[in-house]
N, C-alpha and C positions, 0 to 999 in steps of 0.2 A: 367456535373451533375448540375443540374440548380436547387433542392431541395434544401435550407440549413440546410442538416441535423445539422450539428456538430454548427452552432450556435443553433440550437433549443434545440438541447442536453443540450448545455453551459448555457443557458439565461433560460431556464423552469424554472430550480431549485432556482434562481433569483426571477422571478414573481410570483412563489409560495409562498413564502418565503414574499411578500409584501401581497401577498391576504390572509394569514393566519394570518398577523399580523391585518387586519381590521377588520377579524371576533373577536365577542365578545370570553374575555374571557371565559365565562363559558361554550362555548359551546364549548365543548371538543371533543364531537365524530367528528361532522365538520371539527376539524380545522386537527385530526385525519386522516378522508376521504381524505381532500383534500394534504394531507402527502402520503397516500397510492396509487389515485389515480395519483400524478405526479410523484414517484416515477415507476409505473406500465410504465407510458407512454415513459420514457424516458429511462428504460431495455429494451423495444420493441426495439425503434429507434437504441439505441448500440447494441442491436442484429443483427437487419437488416441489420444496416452497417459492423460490423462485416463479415456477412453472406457473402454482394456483395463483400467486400473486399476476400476474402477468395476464394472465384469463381470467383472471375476475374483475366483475363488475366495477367493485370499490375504490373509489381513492381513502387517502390518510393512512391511518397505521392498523394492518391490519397480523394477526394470530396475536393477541393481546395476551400476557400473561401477569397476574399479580398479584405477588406470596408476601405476605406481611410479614415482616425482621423485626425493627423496632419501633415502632407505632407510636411510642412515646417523644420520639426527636422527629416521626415523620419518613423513617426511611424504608424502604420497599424493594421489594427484587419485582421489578415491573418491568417486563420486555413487548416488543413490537419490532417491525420494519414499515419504513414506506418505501416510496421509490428510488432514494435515494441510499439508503441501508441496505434494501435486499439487491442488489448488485452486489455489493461490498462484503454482506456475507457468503455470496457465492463466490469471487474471488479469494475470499480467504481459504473455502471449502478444496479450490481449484491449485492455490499456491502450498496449502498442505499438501494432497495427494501428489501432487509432482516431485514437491521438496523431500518426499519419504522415496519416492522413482530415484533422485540421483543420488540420495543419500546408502542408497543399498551396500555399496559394493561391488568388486569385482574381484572373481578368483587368480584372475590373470597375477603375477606375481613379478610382473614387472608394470600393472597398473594399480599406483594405490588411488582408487578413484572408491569417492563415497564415504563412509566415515567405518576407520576399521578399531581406533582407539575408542575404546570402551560407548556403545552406539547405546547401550542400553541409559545410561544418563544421557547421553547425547540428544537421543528422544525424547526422554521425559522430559528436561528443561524445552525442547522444540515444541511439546505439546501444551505446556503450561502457559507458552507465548502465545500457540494456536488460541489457546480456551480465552484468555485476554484480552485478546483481537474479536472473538467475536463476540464476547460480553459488553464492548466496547460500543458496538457497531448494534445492539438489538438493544443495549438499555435506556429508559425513558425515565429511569432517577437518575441524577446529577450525583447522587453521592457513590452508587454504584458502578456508573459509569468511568469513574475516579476511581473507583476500585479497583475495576477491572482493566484500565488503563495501566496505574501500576504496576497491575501482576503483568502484564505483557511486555514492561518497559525492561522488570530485574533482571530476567531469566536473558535477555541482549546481553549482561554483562558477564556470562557464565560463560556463554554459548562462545562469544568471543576472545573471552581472555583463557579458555583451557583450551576450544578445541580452530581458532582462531591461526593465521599468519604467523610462525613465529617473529617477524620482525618485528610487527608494529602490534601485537593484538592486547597485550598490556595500557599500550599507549591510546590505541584507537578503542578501546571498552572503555576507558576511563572518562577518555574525553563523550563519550556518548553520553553515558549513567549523568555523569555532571550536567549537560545540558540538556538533557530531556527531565531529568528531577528538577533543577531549577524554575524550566519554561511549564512544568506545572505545580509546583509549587505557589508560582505568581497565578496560575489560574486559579488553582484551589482558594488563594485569599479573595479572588474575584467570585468562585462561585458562594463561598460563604456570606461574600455580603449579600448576594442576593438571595441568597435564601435567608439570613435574616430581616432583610425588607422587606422580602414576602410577607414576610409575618409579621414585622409590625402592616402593614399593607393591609391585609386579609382578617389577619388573628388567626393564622391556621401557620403549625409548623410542616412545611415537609419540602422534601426535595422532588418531589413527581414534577416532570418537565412539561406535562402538558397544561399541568394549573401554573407553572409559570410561565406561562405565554400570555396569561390574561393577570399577571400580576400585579401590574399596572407600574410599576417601575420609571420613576420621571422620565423624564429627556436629560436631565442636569446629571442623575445618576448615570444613565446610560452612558451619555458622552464621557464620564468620569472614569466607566469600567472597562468598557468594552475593549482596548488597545491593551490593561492588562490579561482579561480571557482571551482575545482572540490569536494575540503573539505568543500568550504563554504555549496554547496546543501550536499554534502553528511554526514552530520552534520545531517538533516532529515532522511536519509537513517540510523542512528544509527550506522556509521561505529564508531570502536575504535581506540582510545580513545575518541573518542564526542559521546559515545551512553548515558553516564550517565543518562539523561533525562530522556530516553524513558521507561525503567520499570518504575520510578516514575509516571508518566504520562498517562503509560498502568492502572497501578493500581487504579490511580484517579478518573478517567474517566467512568463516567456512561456507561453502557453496548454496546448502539448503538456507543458510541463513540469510547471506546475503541475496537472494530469493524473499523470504519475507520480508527482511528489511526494504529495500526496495519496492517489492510488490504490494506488500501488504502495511507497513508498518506508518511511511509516509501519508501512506491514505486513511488511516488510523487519526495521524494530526490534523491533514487537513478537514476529514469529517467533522472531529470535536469541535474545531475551531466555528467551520459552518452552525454545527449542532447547537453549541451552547453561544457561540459568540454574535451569530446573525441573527439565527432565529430567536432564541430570548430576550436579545439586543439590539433589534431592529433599527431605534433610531439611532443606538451608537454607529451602528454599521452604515447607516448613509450619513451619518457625521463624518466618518474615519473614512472611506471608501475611497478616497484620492489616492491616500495617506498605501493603502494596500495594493490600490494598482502601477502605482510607484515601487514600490517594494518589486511587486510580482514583476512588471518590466525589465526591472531591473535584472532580477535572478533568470530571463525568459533568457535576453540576450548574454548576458556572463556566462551562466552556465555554458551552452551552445560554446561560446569563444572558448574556456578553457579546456573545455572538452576537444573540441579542435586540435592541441597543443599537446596533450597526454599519449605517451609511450605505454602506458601499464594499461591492459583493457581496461582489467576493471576500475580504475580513476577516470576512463574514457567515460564508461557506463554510468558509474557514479555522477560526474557532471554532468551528462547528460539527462539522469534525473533530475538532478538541481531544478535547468532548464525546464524538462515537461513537466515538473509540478509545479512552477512559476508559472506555465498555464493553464493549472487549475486554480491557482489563485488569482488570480488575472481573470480568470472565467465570474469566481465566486465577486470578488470585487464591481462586478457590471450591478448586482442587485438587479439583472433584467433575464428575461424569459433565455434567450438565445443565450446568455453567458454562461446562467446555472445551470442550463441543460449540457452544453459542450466541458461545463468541467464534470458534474459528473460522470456522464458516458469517459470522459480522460480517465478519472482517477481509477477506473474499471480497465481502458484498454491499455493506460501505460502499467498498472500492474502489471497485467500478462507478457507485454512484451519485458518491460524489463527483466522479472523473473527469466524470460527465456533467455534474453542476453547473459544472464549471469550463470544460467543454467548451460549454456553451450561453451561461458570462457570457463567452469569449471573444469569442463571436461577436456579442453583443451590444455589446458595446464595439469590435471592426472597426468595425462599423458606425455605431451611434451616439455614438462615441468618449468613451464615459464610461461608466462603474461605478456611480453615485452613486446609489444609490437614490430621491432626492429631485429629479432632473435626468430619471429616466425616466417611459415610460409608456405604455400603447399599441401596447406590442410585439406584442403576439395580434394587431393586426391584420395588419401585417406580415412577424411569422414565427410562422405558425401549428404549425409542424411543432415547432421548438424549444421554444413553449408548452407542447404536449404532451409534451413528453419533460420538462422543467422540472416541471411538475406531479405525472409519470410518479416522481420524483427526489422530489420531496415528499411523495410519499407513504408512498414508501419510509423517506427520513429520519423522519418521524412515526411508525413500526412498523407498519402500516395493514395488518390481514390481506387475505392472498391477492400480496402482495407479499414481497421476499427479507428485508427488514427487519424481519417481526412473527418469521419463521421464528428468525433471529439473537439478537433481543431477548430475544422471552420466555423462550427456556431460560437465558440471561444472568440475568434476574430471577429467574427460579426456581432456580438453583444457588443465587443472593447470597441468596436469603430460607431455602434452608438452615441457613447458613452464619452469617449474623445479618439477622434480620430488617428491623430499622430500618437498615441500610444500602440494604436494598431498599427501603425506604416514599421516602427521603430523596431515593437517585438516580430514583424514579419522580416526580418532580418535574420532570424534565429532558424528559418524553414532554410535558405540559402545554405546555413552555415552547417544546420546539420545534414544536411544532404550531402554536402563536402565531406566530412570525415567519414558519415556513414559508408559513402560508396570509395572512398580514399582506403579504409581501412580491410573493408571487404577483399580490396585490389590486394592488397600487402598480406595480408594473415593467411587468406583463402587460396589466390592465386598469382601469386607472385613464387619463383621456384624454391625448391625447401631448400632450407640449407641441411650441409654435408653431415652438421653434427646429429640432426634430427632423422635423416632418410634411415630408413629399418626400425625406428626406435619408439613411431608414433602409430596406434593402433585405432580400429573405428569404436564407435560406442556401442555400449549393450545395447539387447534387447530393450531394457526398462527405462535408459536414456531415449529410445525413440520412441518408448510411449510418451512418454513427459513431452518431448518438441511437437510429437504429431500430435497430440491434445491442447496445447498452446499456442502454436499454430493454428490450428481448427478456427480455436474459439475469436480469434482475429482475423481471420479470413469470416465468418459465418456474418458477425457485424459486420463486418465493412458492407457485405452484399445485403445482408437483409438486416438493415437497422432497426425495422420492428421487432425483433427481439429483446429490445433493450431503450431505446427513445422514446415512447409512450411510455414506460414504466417510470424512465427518469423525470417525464416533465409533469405523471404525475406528482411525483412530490416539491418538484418544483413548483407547481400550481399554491401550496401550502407556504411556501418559502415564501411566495410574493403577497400570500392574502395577509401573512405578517407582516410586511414590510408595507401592509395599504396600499399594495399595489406599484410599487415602487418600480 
């Protein structure tokens, strides 16, 4: 494949990102276009890839790219996806184009919806995150990967503490930067030893992640490293106890952001964690593997209960993340066929839904200028289109067959009752509970009657917010019905996870 798709992917949102900061400020729709159209361009290419990837013949990692840097330490711009990345890039492709949909604006001048304070940084920082995210998710050096990890984590603390909540967005950027630089910082010391054991190992210096697969890396080592790489990313991933952050953070975070964050950023951690902390680490990971499905347990049902209990949507939503990526760690933790398969297809279909959720309480709060579950009501009469896709978003969250999230779920459940079964009895406890809020909140925000102080004052969504729900929507409706678009693709690289792990 002599195309470089996955650099063009990686580096668009980069150059974008420079050419929007030239254009003058004031010109807003410009710098706007040029937001909407490199987000258009770079959905296509992760589609397409996607697509070949999907109908071709091959397993492992296929559009292999690799540009020599420093040759002398070992490091490389080496990219690929398998089955498990090329989802993840196409969610990222799918969570930009929507997030530039709600971030547009509205002329209405009694809706400040979208971002109208200076869009043109607003962008570029959003695009620097994009270019990170997928640098993260296609590369096959360890040192790049870290790279590009970074660049995706900083531009969170811009995006948040300027164009952010003013109550909390100082407080909740801060506490983020802090615990996502710490949880890899402890990873970085963990990838550095192994890439210096590499080489005493081998006598070859480099960080290429597929010659550390055969690196040969003890068992004493492994058992020794593995809990500082795999918590350090999965610290991003919002596992418990390190999720504290992330409802802060959800909550802070301007619309499109909290969109990524959520959608894309979570899945970001918990990728890395699988990336470098199972697969490189095989035997740490059936060492520790109790040790995670405890953890994940834990956060499956917490989340779920706090969520329960929250007035503010998005603390709703936010815990309720917690929660479903407690079941993709939970998934990851089985080390078996059905586990790995239901958390990736998760970490793909609670992306989209969440983004929508955050995408729909944005717009809600434009408008009716509040969150508060107990302040709203009545919204179905006024944005019917958002109802539906809200709904669309609950159902999903609930596992509700013929939706992306029963597809996710149940092989989740069915790995962990492998595995031990009353961790499954315990976290199936968390289906009950978000089924409660989900359809509790629905009743109260949607159709419950509006109050007096809202009636005349709450208007429907644009055009460009119903493209974002009805594309998000879609793409959790199209799984749920037809899982072959996306479950052979995942358990190819699952199939690779397990020949590491000898079959584990």
């Amino acid at each position: 494949m002599n195309f470089p798709i996955l650099s063009i992917i990686t580096f668009l949102p980069f150059v974008a990102a420079v050419i929007m900061l030239m254009i003058p400020a004031d010109r807003k729709t410009e710098v706007r276009s040029v937001a909407l159209a490199t987000a258009v361009i770079d959905l296509l290419l992760a589609g397409w890839m996607y697509l070949q990837y999907l109908t071709g013949e091959l397993t492992g990692y296929q559009f292999i790219e690799t540009y020599n840097w420093l040759p002398a330490l070992g490091i490389s711009l080496k990219f690929g996806v398998d089955g498990m990345s090329a989802p993840l890039v196409l969610l990222t492709g799918i969570v930009m184009f929507t997030g530039v949909l709600i971030s547009w604006g509205d002329d209405d001048k009694h809706v400040m919806a979208g971002i109208q304070d200076r869009p043109r940084e607003f962008f570029a920082f959003l695009f620097l995150l994009a270019g990170g995210v997928f640098g993260v998710f296609v590369s096959l050096d360890l040192f790049m990967l870290f790279f590009f990890y970074e660049i995706a984590v900083f531009p969170m603390y811009l995006l948040i503490a300027i164009w952010g909540w003013i109550k909390t967005r100082e407080y909740a950027a801060m506490k983020l930067t802090l615990y996502l630089f710490i949880g890899s910082v402890v990873s970085l010391v963990g990838a550095l030893a192994m890439y210096w054991t590499q080489y005493q190992n081998t006598g070859v210096l480099s960080f290429d992640m597929l010659q550390m697969e055969s690196a040969g890396f003890s068992a004493a080592f492994q058992y020794a490293w593995f809990l500082p790489v795999f918590f350090g990313f999965a610290v991003l991933g919002g596992i418990w106890p390190f999720h504290n952050w992330s409802p802060d953070g959800h909550v802070a975070a301007p619309t499109a952001v909290s969109m990524f964050h959520a959608g894309v950023l979570m899945k970001l951690g918990a990728f890395a964690a699988l990336r470098v902390g199972v697969m490189l680490l095989p035997e740490g990971a059936k060492q520790w593997s109790w040790l995670i499905l405890t953890f994940a347990g834990i956060a499956v049902v917490y989340g779920a209960y706090i969520a329960f209990v929250q007035t503010d949507m998005k603390y709703m939503i936010g815990f309720s993340s917690v929660s479903h990526m407690g079941l993709v760690m939970l998934g990851v933790s089985t080390l078996n066929h059905n586990g790995l398969v239901g958390a990736g297809v998760q970490m793909f279909s609670h992306g989209i839904m969440t983004a929508l959720f955050f995408a729909i309480t944005g717009m809600i709060y434009d408008r009716a200028h509040t969150r508060m579950i107990p302040e709203l009501g009545g919204i179905a009469k006024v944005m019917p289109f958002a109802t539906i896709g809200f709904i669309i978003g609950g159902l999903v969250s609930m596992g509700m067959p013929g939706f992306s999230g029963f597809i996710a779920e149940f092989p989740i459940f069915m790995g962990v009752w492998e595995e031990q079964w009353l961790v499954a009895v315990i976290a199936s406890i968390s289906i009950i509970i978000t089924a409660a809020y989900i359809m509790i909140n629905i009743r109260k925000v949607f159709f419950s009657p509006m109050p007096e102080k809202l009636e005349g004052h709450v208007g429907d969504v644009t055009i460009l917010d119903k493209v974002a729900i009805s594309t998000l929507c879609l793409l959790m409706i199209v799984i749920g019905v037809f899982p072959a678009v996306m479950v052979p693709m995942v358990e190819r690289g699952v199939e690779n996870i397990l020949r590491l792990l000898g079959g584990a």
